[in-house]
Each structure stands twice: as C-alpha cells, then as structure tokens.
C-alpha positions as CSV (number, residue, x, y, z in Angstrom):
1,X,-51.2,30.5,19.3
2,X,-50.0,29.6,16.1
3,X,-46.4,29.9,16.7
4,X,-46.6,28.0,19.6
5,X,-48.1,24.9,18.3
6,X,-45.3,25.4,15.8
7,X,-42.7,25.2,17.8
8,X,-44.1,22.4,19.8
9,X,-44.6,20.6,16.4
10,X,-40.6,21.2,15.6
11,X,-40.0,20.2,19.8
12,X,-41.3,16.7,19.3
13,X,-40.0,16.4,15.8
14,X,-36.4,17.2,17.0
15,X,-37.0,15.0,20.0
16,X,-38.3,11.8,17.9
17,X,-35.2,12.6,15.2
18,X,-32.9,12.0,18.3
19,X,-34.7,9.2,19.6
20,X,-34.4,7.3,16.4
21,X,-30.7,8.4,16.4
22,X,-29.8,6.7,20.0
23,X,-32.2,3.5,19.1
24,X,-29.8,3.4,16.2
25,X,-26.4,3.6,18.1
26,X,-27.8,1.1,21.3
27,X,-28.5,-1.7,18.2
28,X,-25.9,-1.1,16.2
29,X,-23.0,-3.4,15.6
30,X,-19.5,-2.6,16.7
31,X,-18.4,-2.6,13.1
32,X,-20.9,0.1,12.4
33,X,-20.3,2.2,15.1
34,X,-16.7,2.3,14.0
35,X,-17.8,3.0,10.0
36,X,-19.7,6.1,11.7
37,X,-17.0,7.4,13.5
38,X,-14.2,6.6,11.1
39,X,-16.1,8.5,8.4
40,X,-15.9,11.4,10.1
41,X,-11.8,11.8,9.8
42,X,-11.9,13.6,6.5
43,X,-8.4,12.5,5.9
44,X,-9.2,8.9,6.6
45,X,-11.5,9.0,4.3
46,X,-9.1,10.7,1.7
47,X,-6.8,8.5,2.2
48,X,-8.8,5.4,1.6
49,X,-9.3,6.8,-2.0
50,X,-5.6,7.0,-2.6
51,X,-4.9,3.3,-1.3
52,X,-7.5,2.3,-3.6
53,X,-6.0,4.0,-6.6
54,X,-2.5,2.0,-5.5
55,X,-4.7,-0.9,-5.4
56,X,-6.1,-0.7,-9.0
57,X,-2.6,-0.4,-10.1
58,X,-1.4,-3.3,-8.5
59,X,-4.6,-5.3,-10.3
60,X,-4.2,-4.4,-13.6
61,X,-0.6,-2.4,-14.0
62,X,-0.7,-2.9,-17.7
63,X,-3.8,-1.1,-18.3
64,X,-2.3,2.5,-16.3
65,X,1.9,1.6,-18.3
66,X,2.3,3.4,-21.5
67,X,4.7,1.2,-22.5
68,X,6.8,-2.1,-21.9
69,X,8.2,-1.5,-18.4
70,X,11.6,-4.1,-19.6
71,X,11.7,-2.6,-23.5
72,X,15.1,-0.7,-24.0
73,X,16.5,2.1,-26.4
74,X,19.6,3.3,-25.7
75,X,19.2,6.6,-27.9
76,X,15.9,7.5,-25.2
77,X,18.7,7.1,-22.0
78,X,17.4,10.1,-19.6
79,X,14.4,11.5,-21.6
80,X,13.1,14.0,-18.8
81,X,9.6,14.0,-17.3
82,X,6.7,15.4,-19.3
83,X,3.9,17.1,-17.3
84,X,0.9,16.3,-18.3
85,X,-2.3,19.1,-19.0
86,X,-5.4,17.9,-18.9
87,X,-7.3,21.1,-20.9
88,X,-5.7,23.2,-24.1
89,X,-7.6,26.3,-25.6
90,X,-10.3,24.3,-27.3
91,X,-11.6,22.4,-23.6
92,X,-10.4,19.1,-21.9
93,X,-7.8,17.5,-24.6
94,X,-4.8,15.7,-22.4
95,X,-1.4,17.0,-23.4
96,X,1.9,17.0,-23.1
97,X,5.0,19.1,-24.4
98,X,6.7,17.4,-27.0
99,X,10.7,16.7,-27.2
100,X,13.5,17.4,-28.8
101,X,16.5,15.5,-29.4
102,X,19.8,16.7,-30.4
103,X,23.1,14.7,-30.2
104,X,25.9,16.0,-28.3
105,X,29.2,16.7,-30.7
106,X,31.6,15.8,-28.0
107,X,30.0,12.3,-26.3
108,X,28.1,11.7,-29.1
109,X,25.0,10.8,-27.3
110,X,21.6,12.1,-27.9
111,X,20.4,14.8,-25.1
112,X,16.7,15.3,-24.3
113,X,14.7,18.6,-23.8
114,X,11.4,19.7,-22.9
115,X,9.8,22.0,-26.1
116,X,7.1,23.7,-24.6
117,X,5.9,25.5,-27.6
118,X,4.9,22.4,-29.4
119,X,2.2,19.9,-28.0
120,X,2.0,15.8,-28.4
121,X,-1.8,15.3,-27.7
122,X,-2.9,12.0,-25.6
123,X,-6.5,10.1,-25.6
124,X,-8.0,7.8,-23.0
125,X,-8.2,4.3,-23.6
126,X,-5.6,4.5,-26.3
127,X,-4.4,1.1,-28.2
128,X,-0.6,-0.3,-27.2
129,X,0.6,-3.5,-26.0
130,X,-1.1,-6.6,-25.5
131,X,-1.7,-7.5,-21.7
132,X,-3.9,-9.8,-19.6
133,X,-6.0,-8.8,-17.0
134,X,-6.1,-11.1,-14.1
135,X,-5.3,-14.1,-16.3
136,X,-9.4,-13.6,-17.8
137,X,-8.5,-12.1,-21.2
138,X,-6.3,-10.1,-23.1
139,X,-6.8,-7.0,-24.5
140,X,-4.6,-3.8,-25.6
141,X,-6.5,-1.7,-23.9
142,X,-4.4,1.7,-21.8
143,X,-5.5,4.3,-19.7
144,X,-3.7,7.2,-21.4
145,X,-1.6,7.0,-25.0
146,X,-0.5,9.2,-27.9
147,X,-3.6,10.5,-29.8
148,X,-1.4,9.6,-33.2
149,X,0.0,6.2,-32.8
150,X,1.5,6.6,-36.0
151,X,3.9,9.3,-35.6
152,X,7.4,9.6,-34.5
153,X,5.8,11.6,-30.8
154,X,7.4,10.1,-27.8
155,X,5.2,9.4,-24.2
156,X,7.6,9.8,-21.2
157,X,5.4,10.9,-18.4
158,X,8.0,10.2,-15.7
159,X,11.1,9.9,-17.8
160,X,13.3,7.5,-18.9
161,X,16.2,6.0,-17.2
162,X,19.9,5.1,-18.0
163,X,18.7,2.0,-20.5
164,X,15.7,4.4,-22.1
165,X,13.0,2.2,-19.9
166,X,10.0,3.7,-18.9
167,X,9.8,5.2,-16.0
168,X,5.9,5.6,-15.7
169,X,5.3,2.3,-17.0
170,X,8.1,0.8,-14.9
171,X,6.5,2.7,-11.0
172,X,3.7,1.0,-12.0
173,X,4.4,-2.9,-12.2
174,X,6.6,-1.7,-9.1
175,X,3.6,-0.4,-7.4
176,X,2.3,-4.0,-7.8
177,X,5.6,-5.7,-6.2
178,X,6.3,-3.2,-3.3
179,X,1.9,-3.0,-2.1
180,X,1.6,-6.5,-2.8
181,X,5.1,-7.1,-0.2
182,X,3.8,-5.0,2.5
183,X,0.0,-6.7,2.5
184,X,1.3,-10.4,2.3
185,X,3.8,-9.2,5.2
186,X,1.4,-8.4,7.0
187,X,-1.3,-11.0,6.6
188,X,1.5,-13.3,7.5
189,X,2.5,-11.7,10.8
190,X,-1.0,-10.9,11.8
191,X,-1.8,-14.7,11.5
192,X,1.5,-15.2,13.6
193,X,0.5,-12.5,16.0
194,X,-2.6,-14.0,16.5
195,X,-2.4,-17.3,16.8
196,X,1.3,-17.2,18.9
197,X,-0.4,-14.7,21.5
198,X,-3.4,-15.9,21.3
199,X,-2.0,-19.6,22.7
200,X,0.3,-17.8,24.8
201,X,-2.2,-15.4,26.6
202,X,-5.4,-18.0,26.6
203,X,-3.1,-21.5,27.7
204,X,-0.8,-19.6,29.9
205,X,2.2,-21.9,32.2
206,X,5.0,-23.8,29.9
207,X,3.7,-22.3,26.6
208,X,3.5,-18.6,27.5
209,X,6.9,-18.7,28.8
210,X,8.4,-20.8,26.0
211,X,6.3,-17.5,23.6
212,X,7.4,-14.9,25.3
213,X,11.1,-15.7,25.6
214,X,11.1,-16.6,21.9
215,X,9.2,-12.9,21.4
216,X,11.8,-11.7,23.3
217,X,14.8,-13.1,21.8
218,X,13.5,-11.6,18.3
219,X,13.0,-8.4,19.5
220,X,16.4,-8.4,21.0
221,X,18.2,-8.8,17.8
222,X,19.2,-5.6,15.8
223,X,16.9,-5.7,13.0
224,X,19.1,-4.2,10.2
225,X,22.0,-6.7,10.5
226,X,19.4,-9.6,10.9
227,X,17.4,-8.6,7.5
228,X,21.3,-8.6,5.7
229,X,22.4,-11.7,6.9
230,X,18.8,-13.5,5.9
231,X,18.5,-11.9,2.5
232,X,22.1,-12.4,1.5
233,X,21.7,-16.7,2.3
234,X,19.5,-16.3,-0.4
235,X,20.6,-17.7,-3.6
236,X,21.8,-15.7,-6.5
237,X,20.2,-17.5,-8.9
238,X,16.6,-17.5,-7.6
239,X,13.9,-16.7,-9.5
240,X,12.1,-13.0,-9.0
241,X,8.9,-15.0,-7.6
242,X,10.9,-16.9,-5.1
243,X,12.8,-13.8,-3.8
244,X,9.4,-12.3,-3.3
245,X,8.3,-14.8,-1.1
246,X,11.3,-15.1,0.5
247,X,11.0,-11.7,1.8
248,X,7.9,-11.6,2.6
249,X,8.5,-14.7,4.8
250,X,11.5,-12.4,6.4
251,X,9.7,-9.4,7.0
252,X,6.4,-11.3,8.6
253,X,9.3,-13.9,10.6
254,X,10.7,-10.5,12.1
255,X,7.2,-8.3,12.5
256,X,4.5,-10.3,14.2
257,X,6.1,-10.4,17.6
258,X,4.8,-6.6,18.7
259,X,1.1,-7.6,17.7
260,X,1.6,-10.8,19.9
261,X,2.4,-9.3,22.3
262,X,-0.7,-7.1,22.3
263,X,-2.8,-10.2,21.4
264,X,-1.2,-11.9,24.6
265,X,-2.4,-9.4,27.0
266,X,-5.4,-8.8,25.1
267,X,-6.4,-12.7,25.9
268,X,-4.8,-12.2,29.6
269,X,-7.6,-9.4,30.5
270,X,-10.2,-11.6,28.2
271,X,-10.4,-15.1,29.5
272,X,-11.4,-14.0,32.9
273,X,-14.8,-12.3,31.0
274,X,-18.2,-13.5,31.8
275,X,-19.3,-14.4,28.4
276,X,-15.7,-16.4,27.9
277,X,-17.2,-18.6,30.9
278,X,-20.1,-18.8,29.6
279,X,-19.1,-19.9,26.4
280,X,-16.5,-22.8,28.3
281,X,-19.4,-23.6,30.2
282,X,-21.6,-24.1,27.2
283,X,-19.2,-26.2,25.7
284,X,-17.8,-24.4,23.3
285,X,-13.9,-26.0,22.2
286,X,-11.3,-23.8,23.7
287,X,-10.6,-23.3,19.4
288,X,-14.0,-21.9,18.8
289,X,-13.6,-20.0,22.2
290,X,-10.7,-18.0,20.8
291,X,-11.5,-18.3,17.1
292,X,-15.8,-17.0,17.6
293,X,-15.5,-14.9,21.1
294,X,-12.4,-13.8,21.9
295,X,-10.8,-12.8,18.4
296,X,-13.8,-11.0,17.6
297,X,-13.6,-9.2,20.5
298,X,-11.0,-6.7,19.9
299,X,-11.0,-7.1,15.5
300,X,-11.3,-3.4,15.3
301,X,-7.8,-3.0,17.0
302,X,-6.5,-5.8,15.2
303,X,-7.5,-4.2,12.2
304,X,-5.9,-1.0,13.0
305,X,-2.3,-2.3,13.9
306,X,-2.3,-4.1,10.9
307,X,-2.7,-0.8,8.5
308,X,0.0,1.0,10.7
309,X,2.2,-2.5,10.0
310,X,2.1,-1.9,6.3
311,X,4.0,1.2,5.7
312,X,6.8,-0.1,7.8
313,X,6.8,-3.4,6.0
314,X,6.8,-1.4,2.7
315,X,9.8,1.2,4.1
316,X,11.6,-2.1,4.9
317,X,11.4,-4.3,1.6
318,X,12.3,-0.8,-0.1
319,X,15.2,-0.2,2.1
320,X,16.6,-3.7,1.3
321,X,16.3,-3.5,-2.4
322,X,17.6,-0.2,-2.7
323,X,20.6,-1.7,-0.5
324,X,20.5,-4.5,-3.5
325,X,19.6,-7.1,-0.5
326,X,15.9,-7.4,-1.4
327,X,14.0,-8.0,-4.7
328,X,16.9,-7.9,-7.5
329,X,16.0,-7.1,-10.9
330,X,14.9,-7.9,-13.3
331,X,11.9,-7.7,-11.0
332,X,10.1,-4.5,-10.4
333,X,9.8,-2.7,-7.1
334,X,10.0,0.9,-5.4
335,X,13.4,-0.1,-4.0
336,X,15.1,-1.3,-7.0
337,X,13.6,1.4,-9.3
338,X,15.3,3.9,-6.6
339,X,18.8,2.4,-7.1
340,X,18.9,3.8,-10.6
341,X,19.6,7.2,-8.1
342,X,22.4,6.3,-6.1
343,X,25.0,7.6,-7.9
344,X,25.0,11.3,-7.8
345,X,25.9,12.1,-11.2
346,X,23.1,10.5,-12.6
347,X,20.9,12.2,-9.5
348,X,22.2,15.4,-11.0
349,X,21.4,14.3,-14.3
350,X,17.9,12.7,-13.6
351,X,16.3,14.2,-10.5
352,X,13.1,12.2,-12.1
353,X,14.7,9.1,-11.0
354,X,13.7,10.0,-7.2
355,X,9.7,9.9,-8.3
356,X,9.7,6.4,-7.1
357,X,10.3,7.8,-3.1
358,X,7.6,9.7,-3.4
359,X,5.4,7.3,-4.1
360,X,6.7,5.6,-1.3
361,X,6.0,8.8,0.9
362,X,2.3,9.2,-0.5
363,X,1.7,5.3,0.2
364,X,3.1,5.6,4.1
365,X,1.6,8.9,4.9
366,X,-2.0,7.6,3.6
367,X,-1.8,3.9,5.5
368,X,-0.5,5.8,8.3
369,X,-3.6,8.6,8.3
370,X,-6.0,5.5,7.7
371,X,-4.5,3.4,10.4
372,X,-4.8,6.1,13.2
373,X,-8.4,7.1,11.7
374,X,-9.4,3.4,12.5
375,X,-7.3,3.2,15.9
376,X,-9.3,6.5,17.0
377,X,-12.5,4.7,15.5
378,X,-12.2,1.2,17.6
379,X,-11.1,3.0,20.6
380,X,-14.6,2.5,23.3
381,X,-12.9,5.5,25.6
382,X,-12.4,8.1,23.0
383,X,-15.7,9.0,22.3
C-alpha cells in the first residue's frame, strides 16, 4: 500500500515537473527558445568562450603584449618561441626556458636557442609599459611578465621576427585590427542587406528590379580582381586609420548582396502575413511595419548569417594584406604579420612566423561552429 502511494506521489510529481516545463516553452519568447536550444551545442557554447577571449584582446591588447608591438633590436632578429609552463616542482609558478645567444663567426649575427635546463620565471600582473585602457586611464598593468624585471632574461612567447619585434605582443594589437575588420564588415553589409532587401522585397515594381539587377551585377563580378583594383586606387600615403575604413567599406560594398537577397524573399513571403495587415490596417507607417514587425520576424536568422559572414570577411581582409593590398604597415593585422613568412628562407628559418594563420584558423573555425549552432537554434522545423 505504501509503495503504491509512492509511486503515485512520484507519478503526479513527474507529471506537474512536465507541466511546468511546456507552460514554460508555450510563453516563452523566441529569443529564449533559441538560448535553450543553442545551449545545448556544446561546441557552440565552447566556442562562444574563445570569441570572447579574442574579444578581450581586442579591448585592451596592451594589458595581454609583453612588450612594445613597434620596439626594435636588431641583435633579438628570430629569437624562437618559448613555451610557456604553467607549474615547476614547487606548484603553479609560470615559466619559461631561458635563451641563449651566441654570435655566428662567419655572418656575424647573433643566433638564438632554446636552453631547457635553465628557467626564466613569469608573474601575473607584472609591471611594463605604460598603456590606456579604453582612453579611461593609464596604467602599466600586464597579464603575464618576467618575475625579475631587473635582469638581463628575455620574454619571447611567440618569437621574434626579422627586426627583433615581438611577436606575442605584435598577434595581439593585430587581433584588435583583423576582429575589429570582420565585425564593422559585417555590421555594414547587414545594414545594407537589410535595408536594400528589405525595400526591394516589401515595395516591389521599379525598385525591386532596379535591386535586384544591381545585386546581380555585383555578384557577377569576379571578386579577387574587384578587391585589387579597389584597394590599389587607394592612396599610398593614407593614414593606417583611413586604410582601415577603407576596407571595411570594400568588404561590406562587396558582401551584403547574398543577405539581401535572403532579406528580399524573406519580406516577399512576409507582407502577405495576417499580422503585417493588421498592422497596415492599424496604421502603422510602412517604416515601423518593416522596422517593429517584419525585421523582427526572422532576427534569429539574421543573426545567424551574420556570424557565418565574419570569418569570410576576416579570411578576406587577411588575404589582401598578406597580398600587400590591404592594411599596410605600420599597422597591425593577421595579414600583414603573415607576410613576414613569404619568403621561404625565413619560413625555414622562423616557422613561428606562421602562428599568426593559426589564429586565423581558431577565429573561423569557432565563428563558424557558433554560427551553425545559432542557424540550427532559429531554425522552427528542426526541432
């Protein structure tokens, strides 16, 4: 008798538990149906942590560089990579292996090698050059440094290049430049997107065809040789902040026509819905029609084009400045670090040099995993 009223007990407790569950899902909001089902994508969800780690860098670069991304020393040219340890025999006590320098008798320059018997100990938060963060206040505050800022120890965590810059300090302003390109691309094109195919799919007649030729035109051209003609009419002597703008302007001219497209039919299938009448009938402006009902309507999907945009707009601003077509130095970026490794000797001679492409692979592969984790998240039918 007992067991039974037990189980009935744990029978209406399971059945009020799901109860509560669906009142939950038939009053929740579209955004929070697609937080509960994005969260489930464990690899999504990783890969939102890693964008937000670029992110931080591209806030406050100064605070993760160990040193002056543009300060020189020709006797450091091609220092290699020293990996960093986090724990030594006495517990956690970062670390790296120190280096040795010896001068070659026959070039005369100094070469570099890692000494693995001898250790050159780091501390958080470590003292270095004075930076300001977000233009608020200055401080000389750095993630990681030597532990003995007096002594002769040297900090190369991804090597030096051919001018004995950096390279740590240098991936991170160009983490700034490249993730900053790719979101302002974006946000540009996504405004174009929207607002082109939005006009083009809501108005329809004159305007849709004068849109969609003009789409089609664009898409038409062979992107590579368009991107070389429009970065090479720009002037030589422009400043790094106005090359930066200039290609974002480029890359956003060139991407938004695929997302108006989809906006265009998106507002075809839309317009004809019974609570876009209702709103014309209420009367709403045909602007706050689009802008408060119709936009709104597929967000989600909006959202999710626009993080699978990014990496490409990132592969393309780095493909330009490597080619010496994009951002020129002495501005920062992915791209224009990676030309230090064109010539092959000095590939040979660095392989270090090529840490910049990975970062570039890490930063694709994670927009691309969070992009289809929100695609499958706003998509109604998959679930």
């Amino acid at each position: 008798m007992a067991e039974n009223l037990q189980a009935d007990v744990l029978a209406e407790e399971i059945k009020s538990t799901v109860s509560k569950a669906e009142d939950q899902v038939s009053v929740a909001s579209n955004w929070k149906l697609v937080w509960w089902r994005f969260k489930k994508n464990r690899l999504a969800l990783i890969s939102v942590v890693v964008l937000a780690l670029f992110y931080a860098i591209v806030l406050v670069p100064d605070f993760f560089a160990t040193a002056d991304p543009e300060a020189t020393e020709a006797r450091a040219a091609f220092i290699p990579s020293q990996g960093l340890n986090f724990f030594d025999e006495s517990g956690f006590h970062p670390w790296v292996p120190a280096l040795v320098g010896k001068r070659n008798a026959v070039t005369l320059r100094m070469e570099w090698a890692i000494d693995a018997s001898k250790k050159t100990y780091l501390r958080l938060f470590a003292p270095g050059f004075k930076y300001s963060v977000l233009g608020l206040f200055q401080t000389d505050i750095h993630l990681v440094g030597l532990e003995d800022q007096k002594s002769d120890e040297k900090l190369y965590l991804f090597g030096s290049d051919r001018l004995g810059r950096d390279q740590f300090s240098r991936m991170m302003y160009g983490t700034r430049t490249s993730m900053t390109v790719g979101l302002f691309a974006v946000a540009l094109s996504v405004i174009l997107g929207i607002l082109l195919g939005g006009i083009s799919g809501y108005f329809g007649g004159w305007v849709d065809l004068i849109i969609q030729r003009a789409i089609e035109l664009l898409q038409a051209l062979p992107t590579i040789p368009i991107w070389l003609a429009m970065t090479a009419a720009l002037p030589q002597d422009w400043r790094p902040d106005q090359v930066f703008f200039a290609i974002t302007v480029i890359l956003a001219f060139i991407g938004w026509t695929t997302l108006g497209r989809e906006v265009r039919g998106r507002f075809l299938s839309l317009r004809e819905e019974d609570f876009v009448l209702a709103a014309d009938l209420a009367g709403c402006s045909q602007l706050r029609i689009i802008t408060h009902h119709m936009v709104p309507a597929f967000m989600s999907h909006i959202i999710a084009t626009s993080t699978l945009a990014i990496p490409v707009m990132i592969i393309s601003e780095t493909s330009l400045s490597y080619l010496g077509l994009g951002i020129r130095p002495p501005a920062i970026s992915w791209g224009v670090l990676l030309q230090e490794a064109q010539n092959i000797q000095t590939f040979a001679q660095a392989p270090w040099l090529l840490i910049p492409g990975l970062f570039v692979i890490i930063a694709v592969l994670a927009f691309n995993l969070v992009g289809d984790g929100l695609r499958d998240a706003a998509d109604p039918y998959g679930h």
